[in-house]
LODREN-117430 format. One record per residue (C-alpha): residue in one letter; chain; x, y, z. Coordinates in steps of 0.05 Angstrom, whole numbers, plus 5000, padded with zeros to 4 digits. Layout:
<atoms>
+------+------+------+------+------+
! code ! unit !   c1 !   c2 !   c3 !
+------+------+------+------+------+
!    A !    A !    X !    Y !    Z !
...
+------+------+------+------+------+
</atoms>
This chain:
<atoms>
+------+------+------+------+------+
! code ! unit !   c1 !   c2 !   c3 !
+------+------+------+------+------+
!    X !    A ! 5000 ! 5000 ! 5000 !
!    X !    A ! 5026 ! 5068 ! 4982 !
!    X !    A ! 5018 ! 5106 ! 5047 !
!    X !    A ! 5039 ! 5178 ! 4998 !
!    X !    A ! 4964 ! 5205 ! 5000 !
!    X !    A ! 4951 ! 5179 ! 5071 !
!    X !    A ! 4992 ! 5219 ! 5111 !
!    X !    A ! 5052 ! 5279 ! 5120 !
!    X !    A ! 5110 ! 5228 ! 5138 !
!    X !    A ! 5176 ! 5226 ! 5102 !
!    X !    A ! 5231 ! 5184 ! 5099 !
!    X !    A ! 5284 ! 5207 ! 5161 !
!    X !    A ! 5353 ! 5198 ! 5108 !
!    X !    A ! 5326 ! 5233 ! 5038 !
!    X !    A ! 5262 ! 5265 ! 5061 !
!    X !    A ! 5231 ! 5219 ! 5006 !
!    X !    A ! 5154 ! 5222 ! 5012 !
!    X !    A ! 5131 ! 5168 ! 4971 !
!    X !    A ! 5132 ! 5106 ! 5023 !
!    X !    A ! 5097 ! 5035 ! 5031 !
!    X !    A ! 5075 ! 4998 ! 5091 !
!    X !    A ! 5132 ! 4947 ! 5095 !
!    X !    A ! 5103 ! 4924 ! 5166 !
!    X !    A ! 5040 ! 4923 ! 5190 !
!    X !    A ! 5041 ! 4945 ! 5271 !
!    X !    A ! 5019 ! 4889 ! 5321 !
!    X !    A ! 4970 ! 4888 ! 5387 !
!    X !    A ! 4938 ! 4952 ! 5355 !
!    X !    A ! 4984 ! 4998 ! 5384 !
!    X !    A ! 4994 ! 5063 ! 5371 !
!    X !    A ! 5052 ! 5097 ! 5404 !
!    X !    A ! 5112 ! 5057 ! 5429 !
!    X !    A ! 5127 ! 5049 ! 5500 !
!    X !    A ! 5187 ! 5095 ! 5513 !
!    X !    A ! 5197 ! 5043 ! 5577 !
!    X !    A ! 5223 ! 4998 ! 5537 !
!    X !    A ! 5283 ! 5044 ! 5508 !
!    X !    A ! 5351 ! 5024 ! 5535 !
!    X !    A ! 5420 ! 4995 ! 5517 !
!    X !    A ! 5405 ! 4922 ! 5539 !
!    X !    A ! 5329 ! 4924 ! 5511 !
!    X !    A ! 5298 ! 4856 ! 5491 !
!    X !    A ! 5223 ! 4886 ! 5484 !
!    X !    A ! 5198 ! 4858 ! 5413 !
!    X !    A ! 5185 ! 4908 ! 5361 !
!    X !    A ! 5103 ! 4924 ! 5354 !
!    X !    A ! 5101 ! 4990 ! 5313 !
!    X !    A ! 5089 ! 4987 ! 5242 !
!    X !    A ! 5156 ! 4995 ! 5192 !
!    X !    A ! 5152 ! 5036 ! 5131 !
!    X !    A ! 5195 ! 5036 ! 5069 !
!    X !    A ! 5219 ! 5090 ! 5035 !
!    X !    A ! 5203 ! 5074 ! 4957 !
!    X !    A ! 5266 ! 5127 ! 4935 !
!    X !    A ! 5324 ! 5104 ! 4982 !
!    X !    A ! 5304 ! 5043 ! 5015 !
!    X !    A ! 5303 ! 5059 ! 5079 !
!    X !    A ! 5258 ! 5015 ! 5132 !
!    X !    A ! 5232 ! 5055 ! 5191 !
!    X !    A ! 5186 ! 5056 ! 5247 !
!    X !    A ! 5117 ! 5096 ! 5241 !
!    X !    A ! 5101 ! 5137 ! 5268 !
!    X !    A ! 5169 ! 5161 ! 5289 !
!    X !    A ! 5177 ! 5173 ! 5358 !
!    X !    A ! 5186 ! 5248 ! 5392 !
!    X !    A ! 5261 ! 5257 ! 5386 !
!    X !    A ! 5267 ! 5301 ! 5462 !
!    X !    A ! 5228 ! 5241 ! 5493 !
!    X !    A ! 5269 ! 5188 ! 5466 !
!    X !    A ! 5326 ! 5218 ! 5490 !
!    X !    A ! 5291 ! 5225 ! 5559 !
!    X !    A ! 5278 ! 5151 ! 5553 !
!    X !    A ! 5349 ! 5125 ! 5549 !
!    X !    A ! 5377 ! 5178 ! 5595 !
!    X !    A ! 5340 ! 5162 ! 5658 !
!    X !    A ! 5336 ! 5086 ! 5637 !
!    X !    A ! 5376 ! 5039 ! 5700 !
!    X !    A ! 5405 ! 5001 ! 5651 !
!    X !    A ! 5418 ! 4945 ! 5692 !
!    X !    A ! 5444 ! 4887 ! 5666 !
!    X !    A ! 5477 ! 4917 ! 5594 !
!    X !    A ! 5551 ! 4926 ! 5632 !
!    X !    A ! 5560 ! 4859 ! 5663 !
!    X !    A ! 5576 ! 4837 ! 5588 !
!    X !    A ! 5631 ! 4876 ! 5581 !
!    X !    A ! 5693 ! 4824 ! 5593 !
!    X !    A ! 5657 ! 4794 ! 5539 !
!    X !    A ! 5659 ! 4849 ! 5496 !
!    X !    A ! 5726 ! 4879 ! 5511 !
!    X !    A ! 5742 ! 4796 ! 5464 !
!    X !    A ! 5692 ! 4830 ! 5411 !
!    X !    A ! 5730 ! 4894 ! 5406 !
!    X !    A ! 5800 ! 4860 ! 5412 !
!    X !    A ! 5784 ! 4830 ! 5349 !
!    X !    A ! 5759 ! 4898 ! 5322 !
!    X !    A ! 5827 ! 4925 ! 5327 !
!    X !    A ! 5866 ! 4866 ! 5302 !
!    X !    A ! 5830 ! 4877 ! 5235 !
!    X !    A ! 5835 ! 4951 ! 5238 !
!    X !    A ! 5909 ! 4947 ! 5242 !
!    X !    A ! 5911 ! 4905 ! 5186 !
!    X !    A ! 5889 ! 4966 ! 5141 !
!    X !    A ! 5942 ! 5009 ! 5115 !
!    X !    A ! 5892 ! 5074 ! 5132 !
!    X !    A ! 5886 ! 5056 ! 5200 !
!    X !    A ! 5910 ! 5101 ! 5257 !
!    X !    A ! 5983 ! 5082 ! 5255 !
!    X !    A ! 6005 ! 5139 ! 5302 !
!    X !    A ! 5983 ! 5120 ! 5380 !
!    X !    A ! 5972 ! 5201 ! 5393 !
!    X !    A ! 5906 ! 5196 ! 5349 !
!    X !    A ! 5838 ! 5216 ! 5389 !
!    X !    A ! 5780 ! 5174 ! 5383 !
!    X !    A ! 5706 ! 5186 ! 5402 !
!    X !    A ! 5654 ! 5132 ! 5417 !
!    X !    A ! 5578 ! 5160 ! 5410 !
!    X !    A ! 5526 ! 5117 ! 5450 !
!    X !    A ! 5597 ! 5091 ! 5479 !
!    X !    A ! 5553 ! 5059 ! 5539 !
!    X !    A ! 5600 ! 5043 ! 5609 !
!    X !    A ! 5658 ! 5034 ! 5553 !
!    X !    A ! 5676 ! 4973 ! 5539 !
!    X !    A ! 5699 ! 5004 ! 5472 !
!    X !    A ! 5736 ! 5059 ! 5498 !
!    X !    A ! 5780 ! 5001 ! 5543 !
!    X !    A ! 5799 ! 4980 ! 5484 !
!    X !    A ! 5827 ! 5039 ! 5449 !
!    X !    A ! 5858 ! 5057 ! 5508 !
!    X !    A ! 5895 ! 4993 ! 5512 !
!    X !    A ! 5919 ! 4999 ! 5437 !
!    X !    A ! 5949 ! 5066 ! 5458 !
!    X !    A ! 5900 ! 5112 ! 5435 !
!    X !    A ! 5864 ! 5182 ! 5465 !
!    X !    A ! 5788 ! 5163 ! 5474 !
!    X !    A ! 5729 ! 5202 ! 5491 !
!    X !    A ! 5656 ! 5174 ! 5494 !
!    X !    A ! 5579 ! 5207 ! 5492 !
!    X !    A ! 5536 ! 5173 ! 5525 !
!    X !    A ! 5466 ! 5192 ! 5544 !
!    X !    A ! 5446 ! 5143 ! 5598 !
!    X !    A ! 5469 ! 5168 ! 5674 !
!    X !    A ! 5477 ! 5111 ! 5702 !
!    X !    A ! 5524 ! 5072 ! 5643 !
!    X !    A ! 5558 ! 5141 ! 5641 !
!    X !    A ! 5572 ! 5149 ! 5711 !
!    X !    A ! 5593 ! 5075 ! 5707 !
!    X !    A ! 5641 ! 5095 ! 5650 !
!    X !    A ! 5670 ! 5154 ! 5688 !
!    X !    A ! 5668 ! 5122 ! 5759 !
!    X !    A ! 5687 ! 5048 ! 5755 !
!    X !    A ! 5734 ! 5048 ! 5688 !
!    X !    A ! 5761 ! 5112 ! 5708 !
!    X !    A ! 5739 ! 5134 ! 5630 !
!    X !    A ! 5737 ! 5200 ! 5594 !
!    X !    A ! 5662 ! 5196 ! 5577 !
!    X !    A ! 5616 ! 5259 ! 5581 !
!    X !    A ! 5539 ! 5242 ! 5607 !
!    X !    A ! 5501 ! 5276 ! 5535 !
!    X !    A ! 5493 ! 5278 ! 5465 !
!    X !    A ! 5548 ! 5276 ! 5413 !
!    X !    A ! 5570 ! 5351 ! 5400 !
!    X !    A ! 5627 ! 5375 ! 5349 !
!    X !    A ! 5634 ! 5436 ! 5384 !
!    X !    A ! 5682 ! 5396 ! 5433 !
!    X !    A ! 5727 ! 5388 ! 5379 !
!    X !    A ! 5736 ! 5460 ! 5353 !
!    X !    A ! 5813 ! 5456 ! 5359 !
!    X !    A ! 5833 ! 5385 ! 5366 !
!    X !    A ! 5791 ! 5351 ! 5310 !
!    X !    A ! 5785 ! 5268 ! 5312 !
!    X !    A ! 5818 ! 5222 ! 5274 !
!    X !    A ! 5761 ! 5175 ! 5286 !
!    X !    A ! 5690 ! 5153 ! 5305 !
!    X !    A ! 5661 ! 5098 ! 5321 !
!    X !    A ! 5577 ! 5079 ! 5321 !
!    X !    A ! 5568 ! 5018 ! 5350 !
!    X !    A ! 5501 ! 4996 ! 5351 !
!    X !    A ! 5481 ! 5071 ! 5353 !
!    X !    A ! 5440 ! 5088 ! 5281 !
!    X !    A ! 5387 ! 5058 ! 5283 !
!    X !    A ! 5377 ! 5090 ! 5350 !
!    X !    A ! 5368 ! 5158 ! 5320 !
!    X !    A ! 5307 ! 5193 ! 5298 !
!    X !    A ! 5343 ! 5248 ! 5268 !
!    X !    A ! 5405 ! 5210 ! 5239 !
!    X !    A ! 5428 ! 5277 ! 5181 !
!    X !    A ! 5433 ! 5312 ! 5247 !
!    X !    A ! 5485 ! 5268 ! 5283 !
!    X !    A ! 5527 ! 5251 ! 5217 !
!    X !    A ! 5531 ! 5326 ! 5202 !
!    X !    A ! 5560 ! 5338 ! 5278 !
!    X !    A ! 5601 ! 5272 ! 5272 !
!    X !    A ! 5633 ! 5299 ! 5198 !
!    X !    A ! 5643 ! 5374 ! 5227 !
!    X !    A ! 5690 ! 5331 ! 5281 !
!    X !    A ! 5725 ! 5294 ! 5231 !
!    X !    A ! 5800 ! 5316 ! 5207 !
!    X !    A ! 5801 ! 5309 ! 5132 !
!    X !    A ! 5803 ! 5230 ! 5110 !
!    X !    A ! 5782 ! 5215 ! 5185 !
!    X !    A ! 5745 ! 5150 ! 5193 !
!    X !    A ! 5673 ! 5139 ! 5213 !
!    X !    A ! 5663 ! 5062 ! 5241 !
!    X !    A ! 5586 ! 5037 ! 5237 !
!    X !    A ! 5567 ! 4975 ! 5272 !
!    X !    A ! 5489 ! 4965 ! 5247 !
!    X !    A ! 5441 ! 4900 ! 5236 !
!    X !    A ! 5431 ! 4891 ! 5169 !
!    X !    A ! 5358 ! 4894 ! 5141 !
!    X !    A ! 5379 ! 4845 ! 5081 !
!    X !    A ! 5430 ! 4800 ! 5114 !
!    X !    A ! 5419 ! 4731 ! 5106 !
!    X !    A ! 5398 ! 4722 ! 5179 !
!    X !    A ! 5338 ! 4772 ! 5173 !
!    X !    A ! 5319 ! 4741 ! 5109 !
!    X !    A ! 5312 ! 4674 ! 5128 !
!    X !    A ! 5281 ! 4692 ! 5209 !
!    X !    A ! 5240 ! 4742 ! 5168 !
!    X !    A ! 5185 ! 4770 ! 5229 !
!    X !    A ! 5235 ! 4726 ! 5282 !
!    X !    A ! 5296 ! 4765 ! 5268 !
!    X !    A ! 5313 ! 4786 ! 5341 !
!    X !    A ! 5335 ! 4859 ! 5315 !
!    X !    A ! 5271 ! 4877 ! 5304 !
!    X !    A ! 5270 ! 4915 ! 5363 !
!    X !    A ! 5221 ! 4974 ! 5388 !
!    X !    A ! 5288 ! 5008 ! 5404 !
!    X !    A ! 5307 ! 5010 ! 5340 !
!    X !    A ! 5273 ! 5055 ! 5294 !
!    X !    A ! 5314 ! 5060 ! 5231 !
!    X !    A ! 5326 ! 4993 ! 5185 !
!    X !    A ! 5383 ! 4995 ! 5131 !
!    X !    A ! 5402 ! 4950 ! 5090 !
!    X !    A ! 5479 ! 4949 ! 5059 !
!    X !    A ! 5467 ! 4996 ! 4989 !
!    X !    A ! 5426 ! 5045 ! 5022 !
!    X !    A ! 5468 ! 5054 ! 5088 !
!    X !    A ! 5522 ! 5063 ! 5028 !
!    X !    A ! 5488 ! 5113 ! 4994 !
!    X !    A ! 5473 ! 5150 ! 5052 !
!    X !    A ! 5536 ! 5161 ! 5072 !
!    X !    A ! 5563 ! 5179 ! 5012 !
!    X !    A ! 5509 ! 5237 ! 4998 !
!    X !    A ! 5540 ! 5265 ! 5070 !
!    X !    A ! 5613 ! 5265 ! 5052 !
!    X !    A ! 5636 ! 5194 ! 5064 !
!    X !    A ! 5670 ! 5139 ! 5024 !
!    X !    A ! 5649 ! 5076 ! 5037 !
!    X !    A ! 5719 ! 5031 ! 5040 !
!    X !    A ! 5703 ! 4965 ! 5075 !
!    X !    A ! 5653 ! 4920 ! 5117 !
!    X !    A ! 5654 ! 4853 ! 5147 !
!    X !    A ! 5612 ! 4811 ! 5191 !
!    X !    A ! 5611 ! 4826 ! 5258 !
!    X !    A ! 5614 ! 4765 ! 5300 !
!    X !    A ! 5605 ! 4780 ! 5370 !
!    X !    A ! 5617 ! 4751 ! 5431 !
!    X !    A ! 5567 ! 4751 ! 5497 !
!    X !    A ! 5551 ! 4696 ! 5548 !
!    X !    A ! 5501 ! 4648 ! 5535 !
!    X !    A ! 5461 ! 4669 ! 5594 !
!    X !    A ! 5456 ! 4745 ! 5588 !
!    X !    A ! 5430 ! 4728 ! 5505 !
!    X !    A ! 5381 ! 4676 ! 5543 !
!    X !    A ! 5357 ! 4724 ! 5596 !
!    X !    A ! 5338 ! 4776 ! 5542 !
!    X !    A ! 5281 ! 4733 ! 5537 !
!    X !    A ! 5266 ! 4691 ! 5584 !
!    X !    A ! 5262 ! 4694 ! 5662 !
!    X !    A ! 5323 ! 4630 ! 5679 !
!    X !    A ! 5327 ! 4607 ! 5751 !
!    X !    A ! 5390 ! 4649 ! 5789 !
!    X !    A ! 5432 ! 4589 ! 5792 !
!    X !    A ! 5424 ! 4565 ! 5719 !
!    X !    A ! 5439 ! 4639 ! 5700 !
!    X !    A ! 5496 ! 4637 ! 5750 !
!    X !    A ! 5520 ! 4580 ! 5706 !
!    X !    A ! 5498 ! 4608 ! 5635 !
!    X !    A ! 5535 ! 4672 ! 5638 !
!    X !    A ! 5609 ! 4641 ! 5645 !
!    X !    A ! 5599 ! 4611 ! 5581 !
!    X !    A ! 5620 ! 4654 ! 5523 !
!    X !    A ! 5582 ! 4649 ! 5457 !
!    X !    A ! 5609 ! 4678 ! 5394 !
!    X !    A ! 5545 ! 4693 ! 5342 !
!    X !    A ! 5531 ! 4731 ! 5284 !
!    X !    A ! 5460 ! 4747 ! 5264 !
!    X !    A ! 5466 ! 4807 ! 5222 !
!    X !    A ! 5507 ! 4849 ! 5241 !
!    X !    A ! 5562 ! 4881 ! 5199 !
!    X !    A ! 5611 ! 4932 ! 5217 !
!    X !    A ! 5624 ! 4989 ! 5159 !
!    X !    A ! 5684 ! 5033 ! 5146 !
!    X !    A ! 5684 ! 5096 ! 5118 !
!    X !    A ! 5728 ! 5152 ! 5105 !
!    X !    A ! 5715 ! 5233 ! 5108 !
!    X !    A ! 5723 ! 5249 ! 5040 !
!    X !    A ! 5781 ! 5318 ! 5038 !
!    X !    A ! 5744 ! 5383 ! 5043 !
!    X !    A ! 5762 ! 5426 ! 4991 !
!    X !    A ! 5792 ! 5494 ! 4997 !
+------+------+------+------+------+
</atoms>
């Protein structure tokens, strides 16, 4: 169904206003339950997804109120998303050993890196440990006084801003699991290419609308998520970025690696000493998910 003559919505990436229902919403709702929005969310997705018929874009309708959302996920207690992070400190070890593979890559150890939607920082351990300056935005108190407090990190409790780097512009920046978080996503590439030196990188970790995991789950793909409200697939998260700036260099599967009782517990209730037992097991999975490289194209004079 063309939804063009039914309402005043356009697509959140090209502003494109001929879109079709590409989901239909479940349990009649009608607004989504900003409850539910946090880093460690399992709540299934019951809005309705609509497609963008210009760019290709998959996203939630309607969108939610941008101010509220951020509300959402900054008072959120977020209580069980940091407990993975020994097990994702082995995710982002790999991370590295295939950045520094690339001959691009950030071969002097002075070069400043910012996470956005960096969590308690399980990221920003890493870089640290390679040798690098880090600095992460995260909106959620409590994982950013977590950050600050227990890790001792360099993360500052907001929104991603380039006004913090003026002067001393980044060499890097790194979304993990952060875009299809945002309502308003020109917005936060604009600020995160204003930050960028010239040929500065831009890291995107996403799920993958046409990977061959959501293909084949289809309606069971666990990323459909109500946290998430934007979907891209790989040739229009391309495209995207390239109308902002961006060259699109690499991407590879991310395979990531959590314990098999904090992926259980996501959605179902386990007894405490089962989940006692489940979460000293590691389990590495991929179900989607693909990291993407990209390079700030050099401004011209």
């Amino acid at each position: 169904m063309d939804l063009e003559s039914e309402n005043s919505e356009t697509c959140p990436c090209c502003g494109g206003t001929k879109l079709k229902i590409f989901r239909k919403s479940s349990d009649s709702v009608s607004s989504l339950t900003l409850d539910n929005f946090s880093a460690s969310s399992s709540a299934r997705l019951r809005q309705a997804l609509t497609s963008c018929r210009n760019c290709g874009l998959v996203f939630v309708s309607p969108m939610p109120d941008e101010s509220e959302l951020l509300d959402a996920y900054s008072d959120n207690l977020e209580q069980i998303h940091s407990s993975e992070n020994r097990n994702r400190l082995k995710s982002f070890k790999r991370v590295f050993t295939w950045l520094n593979t690339k001959e691009l890559y950030l071969k002097n150890k002075t070069n400043y890196i910012a996470d956005v939607g960096c969590a308690s920082g399980a990221f920003l351990i890493c870089a640290e440990n390679e040798g690098l300056r880090a600095i992460g935005f995260e909106p959620s108190k409590t994982l950013a006084s977590m950050a600050q407090n227990e890790y001792g990190l360099n993360v500052v409790n907001g929104i991603f801003t380039s006004a913090a780097f003026s002067k001393d512009k980044l060499d890097m920046v790194t979304l993990w699991d952060v875009l299809e978080h945002i309502v308003k996503p020109d917005s936060l590439i604009k600020e995160i290419s204003n930050s960028l030196k010239s040929r500065g990188l831009l890291l995107i970790n996403i799920p993958i609308l046409d990977s061959f995991a959501a293909r084949v789950l289809r309606k069971f793909w666990p990323f459909y998520l109500d946290v998430h409200v934007l979907y891209f697939k790989k040739k229009n998260l391309i495209k995207y970025l390239e109308f902002h700036g961006f060259r699109y260099l690499e991407s590879k599967s991310y395979w990531q690696t959590l314990s098999v009782g904090y992926l259980i517990s996501r959605y179902v209730r386990l007894p405490m000493y089962l989940n006692s037992f489940l979460e000293n097991i590691p389990f590495r999975y991929n179900m989607g998910q693909k990291t993407f490289l990209f390079m700030k194209e050099q401004e011209t004079q």
